[in-house]
C-alpha positions as CSV (number, residue, x, y, z in Angstrom):
1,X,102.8,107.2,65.8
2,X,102.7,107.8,69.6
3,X,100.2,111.0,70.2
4,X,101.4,114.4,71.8
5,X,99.7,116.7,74.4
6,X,101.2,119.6,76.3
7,X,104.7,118.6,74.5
8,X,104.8,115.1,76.1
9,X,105.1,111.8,74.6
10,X,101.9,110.0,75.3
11,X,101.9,105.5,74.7
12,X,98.9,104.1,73.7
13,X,98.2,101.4,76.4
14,X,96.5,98.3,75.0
15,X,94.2,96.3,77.3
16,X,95.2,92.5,78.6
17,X,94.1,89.2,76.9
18,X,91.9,87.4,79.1
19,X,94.4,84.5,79.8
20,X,96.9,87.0,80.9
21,X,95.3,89.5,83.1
22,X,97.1,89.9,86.0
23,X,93.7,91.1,88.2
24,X,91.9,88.1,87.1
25,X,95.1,85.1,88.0
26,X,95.7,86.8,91.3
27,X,91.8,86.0,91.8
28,X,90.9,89.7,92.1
29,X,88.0,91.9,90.7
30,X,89.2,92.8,87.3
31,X,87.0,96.1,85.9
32,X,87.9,95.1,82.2
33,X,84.7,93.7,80.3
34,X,84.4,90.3,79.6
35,X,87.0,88.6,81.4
36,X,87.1,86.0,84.4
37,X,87.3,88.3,87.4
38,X,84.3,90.6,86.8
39,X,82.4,87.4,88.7
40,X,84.4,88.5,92.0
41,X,82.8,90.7,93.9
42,X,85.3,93.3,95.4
43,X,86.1,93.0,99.4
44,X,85.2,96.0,101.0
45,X,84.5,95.2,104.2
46,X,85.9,97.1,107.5
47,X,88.6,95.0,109.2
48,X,89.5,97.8,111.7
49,X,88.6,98.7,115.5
50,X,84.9,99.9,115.8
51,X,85.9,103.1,117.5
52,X,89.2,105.0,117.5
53,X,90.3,107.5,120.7
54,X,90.9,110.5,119.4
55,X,93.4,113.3,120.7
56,X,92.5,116.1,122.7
57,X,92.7,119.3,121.0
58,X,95.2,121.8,122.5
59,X,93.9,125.4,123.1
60,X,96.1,127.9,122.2
């Protein structure tokens, strides 16, 4: 029986099975316990310029 709160229909949402995860076949870090892609460590390194100009501010 799906579960109400604030008058809204709420769906149970059941987790994956480890051979069809889609986190862990694109080869990404999956945050589910126990399957393949909790080996990947996440990328989270800065690919951007090392310093940005910023605008002036105007006076008004």
């Amino acid at each position: 029986m799906p579960r109400r709160k604030y008058g809204r229909l709420r769906k149970t949402v059941e987790l994956p099975p480890k051979g069809n995860c889609s986190r862990c076949r694109s080869g990404k870090f999956c945050p589910i316990e126990g399957h393949s892609g909790q080996g990947v460590m996440p990328a989270r390194d800065w690919a951007g310029p090392e310093s940005i100009e910023k605008r002036k501010r105007s006076h008004s």
